[in-house]
N, C-alpha and C positions, 0 to 999 in steps of 0.2 A: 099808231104812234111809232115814229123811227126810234130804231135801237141805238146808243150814245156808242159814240166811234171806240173802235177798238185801242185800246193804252199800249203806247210802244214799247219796245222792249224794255227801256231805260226805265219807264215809269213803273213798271212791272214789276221788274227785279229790284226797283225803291223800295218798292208797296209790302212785298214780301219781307226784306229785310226789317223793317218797320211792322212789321208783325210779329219777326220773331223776336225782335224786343220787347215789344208788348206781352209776349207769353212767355217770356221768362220772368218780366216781372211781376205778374197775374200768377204764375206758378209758385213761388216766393210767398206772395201772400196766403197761401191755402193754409189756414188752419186746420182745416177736417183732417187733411193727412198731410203732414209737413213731407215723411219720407216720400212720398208721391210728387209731393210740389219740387220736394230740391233734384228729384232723381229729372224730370220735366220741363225744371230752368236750366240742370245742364243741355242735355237735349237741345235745347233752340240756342242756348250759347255754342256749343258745337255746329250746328246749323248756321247760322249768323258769319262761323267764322268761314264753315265753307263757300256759302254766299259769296262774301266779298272778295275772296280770292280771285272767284270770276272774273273779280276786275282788276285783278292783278297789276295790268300794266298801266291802266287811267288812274287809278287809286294807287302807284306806287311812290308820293309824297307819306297819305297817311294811312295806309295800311300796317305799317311796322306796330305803330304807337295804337292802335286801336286792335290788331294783333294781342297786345299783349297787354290790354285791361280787359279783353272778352279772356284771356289766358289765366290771369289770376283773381278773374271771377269763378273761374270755374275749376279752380285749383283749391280754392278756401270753401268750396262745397264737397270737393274730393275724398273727403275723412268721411263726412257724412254719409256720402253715397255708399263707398266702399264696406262701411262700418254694417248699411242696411243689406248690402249685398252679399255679406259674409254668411248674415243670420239667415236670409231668403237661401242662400246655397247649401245651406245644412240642414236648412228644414227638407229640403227637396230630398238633398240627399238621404236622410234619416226617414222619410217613407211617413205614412199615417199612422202608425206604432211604433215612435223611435223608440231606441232601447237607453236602459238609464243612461250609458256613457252619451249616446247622443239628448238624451233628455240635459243635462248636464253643462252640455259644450251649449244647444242652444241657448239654456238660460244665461251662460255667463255671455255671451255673443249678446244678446238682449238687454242686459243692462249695459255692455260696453256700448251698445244703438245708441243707446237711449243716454247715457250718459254723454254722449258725444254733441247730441242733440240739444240738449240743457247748457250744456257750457255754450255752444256757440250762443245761444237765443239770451245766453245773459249777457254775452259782450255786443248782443249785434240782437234789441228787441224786435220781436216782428221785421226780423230781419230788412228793417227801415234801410238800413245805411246802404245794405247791398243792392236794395230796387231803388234808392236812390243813383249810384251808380248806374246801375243801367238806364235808367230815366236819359241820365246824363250821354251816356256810352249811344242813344237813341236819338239823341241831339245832334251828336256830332257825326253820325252817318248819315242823318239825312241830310246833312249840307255837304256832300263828296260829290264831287264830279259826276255825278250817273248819267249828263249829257254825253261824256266821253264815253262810256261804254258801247263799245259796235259789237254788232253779230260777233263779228270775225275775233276779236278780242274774248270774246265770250269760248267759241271753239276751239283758239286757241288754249286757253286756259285748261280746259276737260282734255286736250289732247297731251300736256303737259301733264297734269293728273293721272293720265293711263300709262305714260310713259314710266311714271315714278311708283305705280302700282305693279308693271312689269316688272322693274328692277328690284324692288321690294321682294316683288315671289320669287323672281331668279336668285338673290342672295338667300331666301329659307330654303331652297331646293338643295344648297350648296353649305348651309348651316342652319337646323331647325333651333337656332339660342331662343330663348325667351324675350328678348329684346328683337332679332330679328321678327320670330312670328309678330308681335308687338308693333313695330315699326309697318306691315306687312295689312295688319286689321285697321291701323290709324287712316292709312294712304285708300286702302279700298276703300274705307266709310265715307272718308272725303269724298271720292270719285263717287260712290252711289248717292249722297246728296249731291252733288252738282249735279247729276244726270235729270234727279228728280226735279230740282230747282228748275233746269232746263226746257224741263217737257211741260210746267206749268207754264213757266213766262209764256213758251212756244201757243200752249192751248189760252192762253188769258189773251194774247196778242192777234192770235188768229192768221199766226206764220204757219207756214211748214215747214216742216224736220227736214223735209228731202229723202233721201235716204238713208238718213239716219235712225228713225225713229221704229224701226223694228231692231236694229243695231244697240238702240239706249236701253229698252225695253229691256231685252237677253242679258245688257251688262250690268243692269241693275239689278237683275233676281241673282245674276252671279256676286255681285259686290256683299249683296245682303246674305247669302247664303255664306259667303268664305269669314264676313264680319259678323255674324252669330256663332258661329262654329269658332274660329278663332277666341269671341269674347267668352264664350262658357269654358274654354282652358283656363283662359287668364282666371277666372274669376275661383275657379278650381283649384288652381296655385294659389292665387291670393288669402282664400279660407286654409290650408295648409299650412300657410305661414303665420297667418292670425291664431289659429290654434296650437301651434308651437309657444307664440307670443305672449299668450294670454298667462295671468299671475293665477288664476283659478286652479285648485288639484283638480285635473284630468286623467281618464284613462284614455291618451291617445293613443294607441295602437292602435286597435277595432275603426278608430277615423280614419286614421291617417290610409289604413289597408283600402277602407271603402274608397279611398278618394283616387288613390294607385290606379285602382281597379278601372276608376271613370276617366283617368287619364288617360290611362292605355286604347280605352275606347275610342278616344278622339285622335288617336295618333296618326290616323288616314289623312287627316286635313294637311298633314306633311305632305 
């Protein structure tokens, strides 16, 4: 039995993008564990958005406006995330024996989750409205130009991306701000999904890379390596600030010290 011909690029990079809708919105719905599901629909919203950048130039009627309802989809999930991410960073940090101040910090971090989580699910049940949204948001990219989309449009794009991750790292080499490194993990993630994105369509289509594809490979483990390392700072500074924030009596010192401590650690990623 003949094998069904290989799907071109265009149809490819459709196909994907149309799945990552679909698993944001399948993510959304997971009752079992909501903070999984929302941390999950961001994930393929960020994906989705690196996606279409690809097409930067054929998609430059409506990428702007679909830019920015993939943007504050995942900006009205942001509280959430962040809220779960504070409680996961304290737990780590505070070890399998935390001590009461860390006993302490995480309970109030646990109900501020959790609390976070109830308000939104009263204004927005089964958070219907927002996988409605993307339902929508799924609609209107699959009708984009993806005929327009060529190779060359495509590598262009990624070669724009490396350039903008270059200058990213050249401005923290020259200032490590929190907004720099910031700006620095955003541009590499980008570029390490495109890369990924890339080397599927490539292997779904049944192109070759050329010589590119030991070059994607190497930028990829590098993109991910410099956007985890970057993302456990941030997320570092962000429980620091949270725990400043919180109305709960705290004995922050003992935190605040342990947290110092794990900064300092990471201060090579400069």
């Amino acid at each position: 039995m003949p094998h069904p011909p290989a799907p071109s690029i265009q149809a490819a990079l459709a196909a994907l993008a149309g799945r990552e809708c679909r698993s944001a919105a399948r993510a959304l719905a997971d009752v079992k564990d909501r903070h999984r599901g929302i941390h999950e629909a961001r994930k393929s919203l960020r994906r989705l958005k690196s996606l279409l950048t690809l097409g930067a130039e054929p998609f430059a009627a409506q990428l702007p406006a679909l830019t920015e309802r993939i943007g504050k989809l995942a900006a009205g999930l942001s509280p959430l995330r962040d809220a779960h991410v504070a409680l996961h960073t304290a737990q780590v940090l505070a070890g399998p024996g935390p001590s009461p101040e860390w006993q302490a910090a995480i309970h109030a971090l646990a109900n501020r989750r959790d609390g976070r989580l109830a308000a939104a699910l009263t204004k927005d049940p089964r958070f219907l409205k927002r996988r409605h949204q993307i339902r929508d948001l799924g609609d209107a990219i699959e009708v984009l130009p993806w005929k327009a989309v060529t190779r060359r449009a495509i590598e262009q794009a990624i070669a724009t991306s490396e350039r903008r991750v270059a200058r990213a790292e050249k401005r923290v080499r020259k200032d490590g701000s929190v907004a720099n490194l910031h700006r620095w993990r955003r541009r590499a993630r980008r570029l390490r999904m495109q890369l990924e994105f890339w080397r599927k369509v490539l292997k779904a289509t049944g192109k070759s890379a050329h010589k590119r594809s030991a070059h994607d490979k190497a930028a990829v483990h590098g993109m991910s390596r410099i956007s985890d390392a970057l993302g456990a700072k941030q997320d570092l500074r962000a429980l620091r600030a949270t725990l400043r924030s919180l109305k709960a009596p705290l004995t922050l010192d003992p935190l605040l010290e342990r947290i110092a401590h794990e900064l300092k650690a990471h201060r090579k990623i400069r």
